[in-house]
LOVEXDO-718404 format. One record per residue (C-alpha): residue number from 1; residue in three letters; x negated, y, z negated. Coordinates in pm, whole numbers, plus 50000, padded with zeros to 5 digits. Each point is the difference from the previous one (the first is absolute). Layout:
NUM	ala	X	Y	Z $
...
END
This chain:
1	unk	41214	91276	40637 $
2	unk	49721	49769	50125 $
3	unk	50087	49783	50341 $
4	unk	50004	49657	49984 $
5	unk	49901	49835	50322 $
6	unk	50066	49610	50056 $
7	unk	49795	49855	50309 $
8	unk	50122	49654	50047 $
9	unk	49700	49820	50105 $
10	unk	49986	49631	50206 $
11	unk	49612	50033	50081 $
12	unk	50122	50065	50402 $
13	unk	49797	50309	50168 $
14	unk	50353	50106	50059 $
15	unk	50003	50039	49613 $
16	unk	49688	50166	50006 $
17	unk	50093	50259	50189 $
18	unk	50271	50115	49749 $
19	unk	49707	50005	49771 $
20	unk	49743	50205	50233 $
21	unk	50279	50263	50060 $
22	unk	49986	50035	49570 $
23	unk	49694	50011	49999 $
24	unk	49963	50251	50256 $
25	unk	50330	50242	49879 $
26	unk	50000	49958	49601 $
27	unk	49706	50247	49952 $
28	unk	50224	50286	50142 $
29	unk	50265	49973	49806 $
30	unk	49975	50223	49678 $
31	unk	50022	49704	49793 $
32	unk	49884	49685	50073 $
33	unk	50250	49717	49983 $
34	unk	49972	49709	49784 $
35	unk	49963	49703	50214 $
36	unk	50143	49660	49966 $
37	unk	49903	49739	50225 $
38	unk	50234	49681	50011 $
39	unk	49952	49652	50151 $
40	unk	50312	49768	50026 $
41	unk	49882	49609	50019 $
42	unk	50295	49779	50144 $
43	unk	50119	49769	49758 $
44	unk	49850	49649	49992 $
45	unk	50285	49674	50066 $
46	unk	50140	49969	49604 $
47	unk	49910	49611	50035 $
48	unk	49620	50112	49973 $
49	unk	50077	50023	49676 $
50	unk	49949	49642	49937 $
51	unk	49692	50004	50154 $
52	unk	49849	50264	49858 $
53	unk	50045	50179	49684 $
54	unk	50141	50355	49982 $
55	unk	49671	50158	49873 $
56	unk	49792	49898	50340 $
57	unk	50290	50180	50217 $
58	unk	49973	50276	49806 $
59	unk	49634	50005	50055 $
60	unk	50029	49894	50349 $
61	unk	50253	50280	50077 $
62	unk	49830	50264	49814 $
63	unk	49648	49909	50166 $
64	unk	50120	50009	50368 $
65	unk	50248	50340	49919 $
66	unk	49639	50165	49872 $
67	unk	49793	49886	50323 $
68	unk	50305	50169	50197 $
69	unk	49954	50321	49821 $
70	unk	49611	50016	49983 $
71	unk	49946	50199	50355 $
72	unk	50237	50230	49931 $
73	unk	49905	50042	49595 $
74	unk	49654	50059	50168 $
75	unk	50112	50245	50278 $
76	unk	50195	50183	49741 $
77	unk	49694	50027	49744 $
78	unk	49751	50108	50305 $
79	unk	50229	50329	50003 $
80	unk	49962	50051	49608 $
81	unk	50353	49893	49958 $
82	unk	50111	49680	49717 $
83	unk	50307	49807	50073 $
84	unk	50135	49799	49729 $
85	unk	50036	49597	50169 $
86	unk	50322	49788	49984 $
87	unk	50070	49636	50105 $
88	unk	50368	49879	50006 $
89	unk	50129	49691	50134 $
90	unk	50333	49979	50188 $
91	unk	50206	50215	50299 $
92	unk	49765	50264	50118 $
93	unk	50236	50254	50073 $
94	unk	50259	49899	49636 $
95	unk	49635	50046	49795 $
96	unk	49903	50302	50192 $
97	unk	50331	50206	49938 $
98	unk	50037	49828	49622 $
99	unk	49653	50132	49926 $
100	unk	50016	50365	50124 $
101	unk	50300	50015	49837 $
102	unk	49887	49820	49640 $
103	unk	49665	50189	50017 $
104	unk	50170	50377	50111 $
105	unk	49836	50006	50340 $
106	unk	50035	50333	50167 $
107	unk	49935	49849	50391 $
108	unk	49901	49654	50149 $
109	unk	49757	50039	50281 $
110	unk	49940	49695	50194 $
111	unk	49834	49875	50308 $
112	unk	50209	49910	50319 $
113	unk	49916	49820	50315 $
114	unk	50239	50185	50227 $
115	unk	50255	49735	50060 $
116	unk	50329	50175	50161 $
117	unk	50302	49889	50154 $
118	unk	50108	49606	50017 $
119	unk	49603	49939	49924 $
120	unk	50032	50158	49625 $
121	unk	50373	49921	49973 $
122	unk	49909	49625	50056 $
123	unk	49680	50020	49709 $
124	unk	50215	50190	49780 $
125	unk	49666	50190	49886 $
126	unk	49973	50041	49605 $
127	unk	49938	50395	50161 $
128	unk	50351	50007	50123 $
129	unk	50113	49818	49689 $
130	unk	49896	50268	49786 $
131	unk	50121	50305	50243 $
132	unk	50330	49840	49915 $
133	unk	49983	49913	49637 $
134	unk	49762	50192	49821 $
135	unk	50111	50289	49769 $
136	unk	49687	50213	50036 $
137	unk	49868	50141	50340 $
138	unk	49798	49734	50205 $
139	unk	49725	50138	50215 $
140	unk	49897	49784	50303 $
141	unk	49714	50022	50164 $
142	unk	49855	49835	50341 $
END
């Protein structure tokens, strides 16, 4: 069975580093994983709406989700390795766990910045979110 391996992506270094420890660790595994990297835009106020038609959010949101994932599309394709690119709009961590799940993700490996104690419990990091809620096993890395 091939591995499918989500790497949420929000264009921080911290997100990059998820993506350099990929890079650095897919070639030993007997099979290389497939490789799905996902950006998550936040939703726009619903009055924009009447400002400006569906079509241009779309665009908007799509265009800004693919400058997220460029470095790390480029990172992965310096190592000889092509991720397939997804933009959703909404909850990070809700469109994270819906899309391993909906696309049969095997792991969800995923850049943290180290918060601990009342620092991370007061961010609520989409990391921690997804230690808690996903269905698949989440690697972190720092």
């Amino acid at each position: 069975m091939t591995q499918k391996w989500l790497l949420p992506i929000d264009g921080s270094d911290t997100s990059l580093n998820a993506v350099r420890w990929v890079a650095d660790n897919a070639k030993a595994l007997r099979e290389t994983p497939e490789l799905h990297l996902i950006n998550i835009q936040a939703a726009l106020p619903s009055d924009i709406g009447r400002f400006i038609n569906a079509e241009t959010i779309k665009e908007f949101h799509l265009e800004n989700g693919m400058k997220a994932l460029a470095a790390a599309r480029d990172e992965l394709a310096a190592a000889g390795l092509s991720p397939a690119l997804h933009v959703l709009i909404g909850d990070p961590a809700a469109g994270i766990t819906d899309f391993a799940a909906s696309h049969g993700c095997t792991q969800i490996v995923i850049g943290t910045r180290g918060h601990s104690g009342l620092t991370g419990t007061l961010l609520g990091s989409v990391a921690m979110k997804l230690v808690h809620h996903a269905k698949v096993p989440v690697l972190l890395v720092r």
